[in-house]
PyMOL CGO cylinders between C-alpha atoms (Angstrom):
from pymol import cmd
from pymol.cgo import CYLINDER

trace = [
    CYLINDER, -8.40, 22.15, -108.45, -9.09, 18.50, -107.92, 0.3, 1, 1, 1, 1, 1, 1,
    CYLINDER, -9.09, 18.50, -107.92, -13.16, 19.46, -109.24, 0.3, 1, 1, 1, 1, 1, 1,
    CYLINDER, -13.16, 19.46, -109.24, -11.72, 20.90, -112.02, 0.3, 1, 1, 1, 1, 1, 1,
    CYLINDER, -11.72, 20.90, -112.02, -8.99, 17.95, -113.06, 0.3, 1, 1, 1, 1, 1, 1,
    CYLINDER, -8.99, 17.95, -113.06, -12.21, 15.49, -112.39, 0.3, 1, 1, 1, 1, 1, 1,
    CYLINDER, -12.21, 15.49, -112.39, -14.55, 17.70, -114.87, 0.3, 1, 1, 1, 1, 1, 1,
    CYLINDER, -14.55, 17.70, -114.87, -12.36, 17.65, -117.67, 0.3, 1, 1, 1, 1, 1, 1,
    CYLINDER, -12.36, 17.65, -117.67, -11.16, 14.50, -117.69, 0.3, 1, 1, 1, 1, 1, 1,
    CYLINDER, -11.16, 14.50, -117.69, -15.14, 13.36, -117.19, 0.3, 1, 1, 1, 1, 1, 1,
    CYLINDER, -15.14, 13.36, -117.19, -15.22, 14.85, -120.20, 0.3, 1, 1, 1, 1, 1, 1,
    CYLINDER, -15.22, 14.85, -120.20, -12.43, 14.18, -122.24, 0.3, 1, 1, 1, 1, 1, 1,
    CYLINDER, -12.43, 14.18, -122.24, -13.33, 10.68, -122.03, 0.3, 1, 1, 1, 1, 1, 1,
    CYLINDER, -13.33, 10.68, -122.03, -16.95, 10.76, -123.05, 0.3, 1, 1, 1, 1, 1, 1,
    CYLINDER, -16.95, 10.76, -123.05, -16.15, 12.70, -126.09, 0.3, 1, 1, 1, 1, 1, 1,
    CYLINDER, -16.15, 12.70, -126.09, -12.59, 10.91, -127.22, 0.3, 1, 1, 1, 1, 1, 1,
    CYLINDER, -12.59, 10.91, -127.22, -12.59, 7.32, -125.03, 0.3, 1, 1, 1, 1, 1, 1,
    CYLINDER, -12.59, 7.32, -125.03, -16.20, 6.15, -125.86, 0.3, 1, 1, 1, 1, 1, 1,
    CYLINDER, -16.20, 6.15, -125.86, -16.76, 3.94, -129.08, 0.3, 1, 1, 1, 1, 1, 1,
    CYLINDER, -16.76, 3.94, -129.08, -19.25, 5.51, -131.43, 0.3, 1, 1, 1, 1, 1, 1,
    CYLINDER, -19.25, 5.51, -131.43, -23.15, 3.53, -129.87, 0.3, 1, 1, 1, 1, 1, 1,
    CYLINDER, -23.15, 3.53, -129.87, -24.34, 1.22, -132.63, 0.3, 1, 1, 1, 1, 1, 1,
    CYLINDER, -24.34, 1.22, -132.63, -27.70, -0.44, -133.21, 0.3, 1, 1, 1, 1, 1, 1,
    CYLINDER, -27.70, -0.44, -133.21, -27.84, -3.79, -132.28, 0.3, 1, 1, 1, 1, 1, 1,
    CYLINDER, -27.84, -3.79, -132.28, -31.37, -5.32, -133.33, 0.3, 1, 1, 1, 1, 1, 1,
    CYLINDER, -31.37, -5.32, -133.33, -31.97, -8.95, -132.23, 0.3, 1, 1, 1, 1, 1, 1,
    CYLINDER, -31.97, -8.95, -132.23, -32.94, -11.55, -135.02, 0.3, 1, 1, 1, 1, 1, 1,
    CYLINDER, -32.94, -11.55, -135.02, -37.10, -11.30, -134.69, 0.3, 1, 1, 1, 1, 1, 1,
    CYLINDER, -37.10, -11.30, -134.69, -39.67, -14.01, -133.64, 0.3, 1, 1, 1, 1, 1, 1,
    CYLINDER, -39.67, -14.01, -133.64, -42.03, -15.10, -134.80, 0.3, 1, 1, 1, 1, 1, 1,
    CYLINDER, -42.03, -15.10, -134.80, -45.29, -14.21, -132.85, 0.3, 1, 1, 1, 1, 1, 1,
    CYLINDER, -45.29, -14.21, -132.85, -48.09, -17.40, -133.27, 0.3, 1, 1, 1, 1, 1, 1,
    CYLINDER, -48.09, -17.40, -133.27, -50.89, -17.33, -130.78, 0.3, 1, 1, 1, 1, 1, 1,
    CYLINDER, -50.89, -17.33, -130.78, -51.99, -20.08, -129.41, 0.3, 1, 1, 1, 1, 1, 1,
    CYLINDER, -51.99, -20.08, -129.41, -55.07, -20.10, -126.98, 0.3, 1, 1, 1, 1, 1, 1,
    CYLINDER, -55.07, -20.10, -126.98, -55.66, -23.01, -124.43, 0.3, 1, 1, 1, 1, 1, 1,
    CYLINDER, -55.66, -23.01, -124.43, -58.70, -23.54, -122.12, 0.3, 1, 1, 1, 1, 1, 1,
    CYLINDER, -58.70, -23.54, -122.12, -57.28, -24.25, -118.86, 0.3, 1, 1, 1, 1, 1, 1,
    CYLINDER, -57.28, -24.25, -118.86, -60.52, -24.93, -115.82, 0.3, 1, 1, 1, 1, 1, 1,
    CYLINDER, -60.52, -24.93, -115.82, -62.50, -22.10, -117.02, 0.3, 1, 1, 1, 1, 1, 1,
    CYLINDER, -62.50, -22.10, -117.02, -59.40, -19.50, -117.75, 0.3, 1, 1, 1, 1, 1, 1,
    CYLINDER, -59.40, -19.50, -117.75, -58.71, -18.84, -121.31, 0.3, 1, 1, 1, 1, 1, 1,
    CYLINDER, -58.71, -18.84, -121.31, -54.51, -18.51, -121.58, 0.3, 1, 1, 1, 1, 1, 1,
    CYLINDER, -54.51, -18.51, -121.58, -52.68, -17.05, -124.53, 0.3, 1, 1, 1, 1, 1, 1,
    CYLINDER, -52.68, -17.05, -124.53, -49.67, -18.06, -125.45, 0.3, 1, 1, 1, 1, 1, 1,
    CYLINDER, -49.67, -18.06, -125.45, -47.54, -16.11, -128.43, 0.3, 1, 1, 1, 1, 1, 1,
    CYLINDER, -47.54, -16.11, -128.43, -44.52, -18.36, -128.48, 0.3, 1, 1, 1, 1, 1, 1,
    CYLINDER, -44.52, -18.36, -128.48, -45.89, -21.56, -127.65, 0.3, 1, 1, 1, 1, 1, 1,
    CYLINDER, -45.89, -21.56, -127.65, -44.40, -22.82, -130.71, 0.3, 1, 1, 1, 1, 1, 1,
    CYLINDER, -44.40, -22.82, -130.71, -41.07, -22.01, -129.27, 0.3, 1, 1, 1, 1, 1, 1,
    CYLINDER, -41.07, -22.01, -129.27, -41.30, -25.02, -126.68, 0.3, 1, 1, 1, 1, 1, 1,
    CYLINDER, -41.30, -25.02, -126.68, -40.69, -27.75, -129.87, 0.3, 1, 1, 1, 1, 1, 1,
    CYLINDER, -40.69, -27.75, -129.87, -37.01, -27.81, -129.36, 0.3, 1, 1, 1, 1, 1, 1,
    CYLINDER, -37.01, -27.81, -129.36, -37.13, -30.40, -131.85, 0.3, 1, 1, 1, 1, 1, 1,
    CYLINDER, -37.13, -30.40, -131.85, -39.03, -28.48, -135.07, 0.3, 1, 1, 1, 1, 1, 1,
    CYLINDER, -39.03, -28.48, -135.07, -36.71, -27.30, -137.87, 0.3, 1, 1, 1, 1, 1, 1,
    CYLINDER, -36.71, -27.30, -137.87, -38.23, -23.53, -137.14, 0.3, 1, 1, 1, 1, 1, 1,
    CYLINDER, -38.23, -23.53, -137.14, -37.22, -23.63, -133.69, 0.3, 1, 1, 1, 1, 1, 1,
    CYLINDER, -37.22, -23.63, -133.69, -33.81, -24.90, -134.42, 0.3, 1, 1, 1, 1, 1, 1,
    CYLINDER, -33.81, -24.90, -134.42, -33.58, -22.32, -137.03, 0.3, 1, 1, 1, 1, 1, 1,
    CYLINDER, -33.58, -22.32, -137.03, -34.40, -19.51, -134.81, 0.3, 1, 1, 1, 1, 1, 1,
    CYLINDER, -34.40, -19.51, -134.81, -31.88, -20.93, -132.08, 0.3, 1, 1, 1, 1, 1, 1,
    CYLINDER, -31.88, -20.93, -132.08, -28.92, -20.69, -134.24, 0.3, 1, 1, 1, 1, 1, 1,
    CYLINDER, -28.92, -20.69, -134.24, -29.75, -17.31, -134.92, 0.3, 1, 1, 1, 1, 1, 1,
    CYLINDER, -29.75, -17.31, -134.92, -30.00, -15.87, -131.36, 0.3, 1, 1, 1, 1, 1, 1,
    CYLINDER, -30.00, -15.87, -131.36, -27.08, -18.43, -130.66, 0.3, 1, 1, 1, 1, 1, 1,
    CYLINDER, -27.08, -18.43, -130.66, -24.96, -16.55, -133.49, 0.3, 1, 1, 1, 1, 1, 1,
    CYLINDER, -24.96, -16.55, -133.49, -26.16, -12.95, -132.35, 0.3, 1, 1, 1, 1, 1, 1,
    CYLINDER, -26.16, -12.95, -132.35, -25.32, -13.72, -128.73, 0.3, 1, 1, 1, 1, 1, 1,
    CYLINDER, -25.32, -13.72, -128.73, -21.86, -14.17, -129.81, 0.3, 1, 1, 1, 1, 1, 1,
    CYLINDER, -21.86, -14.17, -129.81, -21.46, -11.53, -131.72, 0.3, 1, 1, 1, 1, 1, 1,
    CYLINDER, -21.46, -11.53, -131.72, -21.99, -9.26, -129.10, 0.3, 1, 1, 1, 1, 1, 1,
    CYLINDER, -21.99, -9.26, -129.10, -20.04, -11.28, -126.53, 0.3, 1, 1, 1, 1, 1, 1,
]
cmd.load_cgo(trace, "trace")
């Protein structure tokens, strides 16, 4: 009897307590290679340009991730 309270309240709930899923897509980045020479070892880098915290691009991209962090906080 217990089972069968369990079941349909399992269910119940996953068809009238969950919140319809929604797509949540990131703001995108930017991919810009750069490649660096390092004792012999060639390194790639695609977001190099990221590490210029002060660069209006990297701001820019900040406040974006900053405002879709909150939004699905």
């Amino acid at each position: 009897m217990k089972t069968k309270l369990l079941l349909i309240a399992i269910i119940f709930l996953s068809i009238f307590g969950c919140e319809k899923s929604q797509n949540y897509e990131a703001p995108k980045t930017k991919i810009q290679t750069v490649t660096d020479t390092i004792f012999g070892h060639v390194i790639s880098d695609d977001y190099r340009w990221l590490e210029d915290d002060n660069s209006e691009m990297v701001k820019s991209w900040t406040k974006k991730q900053n405002r879709f962090t909150r939004e699905m906080l």
